[in-house]
N, C-alpha and C positions, 0 to 999 in steps of 0.2 A: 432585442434578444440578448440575453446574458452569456452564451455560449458555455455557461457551464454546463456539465452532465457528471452521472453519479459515480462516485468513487473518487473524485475532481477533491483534492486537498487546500484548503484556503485558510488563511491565518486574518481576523478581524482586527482592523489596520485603524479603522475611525467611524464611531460612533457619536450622532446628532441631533440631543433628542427636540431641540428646538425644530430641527426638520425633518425628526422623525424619518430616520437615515441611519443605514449602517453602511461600513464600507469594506470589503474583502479581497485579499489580493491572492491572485492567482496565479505564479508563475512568474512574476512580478507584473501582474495584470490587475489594473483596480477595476472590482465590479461594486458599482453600486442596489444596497436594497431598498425598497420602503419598510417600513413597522407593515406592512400586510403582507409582504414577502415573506415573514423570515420563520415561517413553517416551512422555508422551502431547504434550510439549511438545519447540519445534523452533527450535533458534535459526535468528532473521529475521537476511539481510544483507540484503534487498530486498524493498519491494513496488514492487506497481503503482499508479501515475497514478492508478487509480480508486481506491484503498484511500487514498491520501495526500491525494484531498480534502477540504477541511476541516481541513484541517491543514500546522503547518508545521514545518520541521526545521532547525537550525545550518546542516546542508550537505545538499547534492542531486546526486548521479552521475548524469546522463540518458545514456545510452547510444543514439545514430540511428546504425542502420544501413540499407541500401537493402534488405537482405533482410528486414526489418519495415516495409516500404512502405501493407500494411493498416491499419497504427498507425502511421503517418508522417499525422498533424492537425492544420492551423494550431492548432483549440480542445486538443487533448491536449499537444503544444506549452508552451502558454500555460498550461496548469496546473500542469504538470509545472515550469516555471522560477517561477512565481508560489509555489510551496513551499519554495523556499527563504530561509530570514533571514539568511544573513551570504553562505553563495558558493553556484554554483553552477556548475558543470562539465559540457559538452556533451561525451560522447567520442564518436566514432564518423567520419563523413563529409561532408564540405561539401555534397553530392549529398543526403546525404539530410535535410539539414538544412534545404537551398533546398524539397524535393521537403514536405516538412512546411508549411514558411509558405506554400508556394503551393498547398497542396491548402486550400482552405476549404470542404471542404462534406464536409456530415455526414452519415454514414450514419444514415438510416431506421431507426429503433426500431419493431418492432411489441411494443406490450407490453399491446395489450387492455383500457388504463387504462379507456377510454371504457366497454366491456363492464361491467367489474367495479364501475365508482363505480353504472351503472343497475341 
């Protein structure tokens, strides 16, 4: 079992064609493919805000539009530009840009924590 699952970010580390192998690492975790595997892998140009926490990248594309106004959050926002180390690039609208900084309030998580720790 490979322990990967989907959204799982991997950088292809070594490549075999004599053994018809590739090799990806995860976290600094090496998984190995065969050549029948590697429908099973999907090159990333994007995640999401919540997949990039905890982490930071050379460069950042944030993309506001007012037709993502559910995800237009001063805190989503601030993480999403907090991820970047050298630029970072707003594309989108000055509308939805304002409509992000002034939204500060967060949606309600029910996630039953309290349930599960008792």
């Amino acid at each position: 079992m490979k322990e990967t699952f989907n959204g799982d970010i991997g950088r292809i580390v070594g490549i075999d064609p004599a053994e018809q192998k590739l090799q990806v690492t995860y976290d600094n975790r090496v998984v190995d493919y065969e050549w029948s595997e590697l429908d099973e892998l999907v090159l990333a140009y994007a995640i999401s805000i919540h997949k990039s926490q905890g982490s930071e990248y050379p460069a950042v594309v944030i993309p506001l539009l007012s037709q993502h106004y559910v995800m237009l959050q001063r805190n989503l926002l601030y993480t999403a530009i907090t991820r970047g180390k050298r630029i970072v690039v707003l594309v989108g609208s000055r509308r939805a840009i304002a409509m992000a900084v002034k939204n500060n309030r967060v949606r309600q998580r029910y996630t039953n924590l309290r349930d599960r720790l008792n």
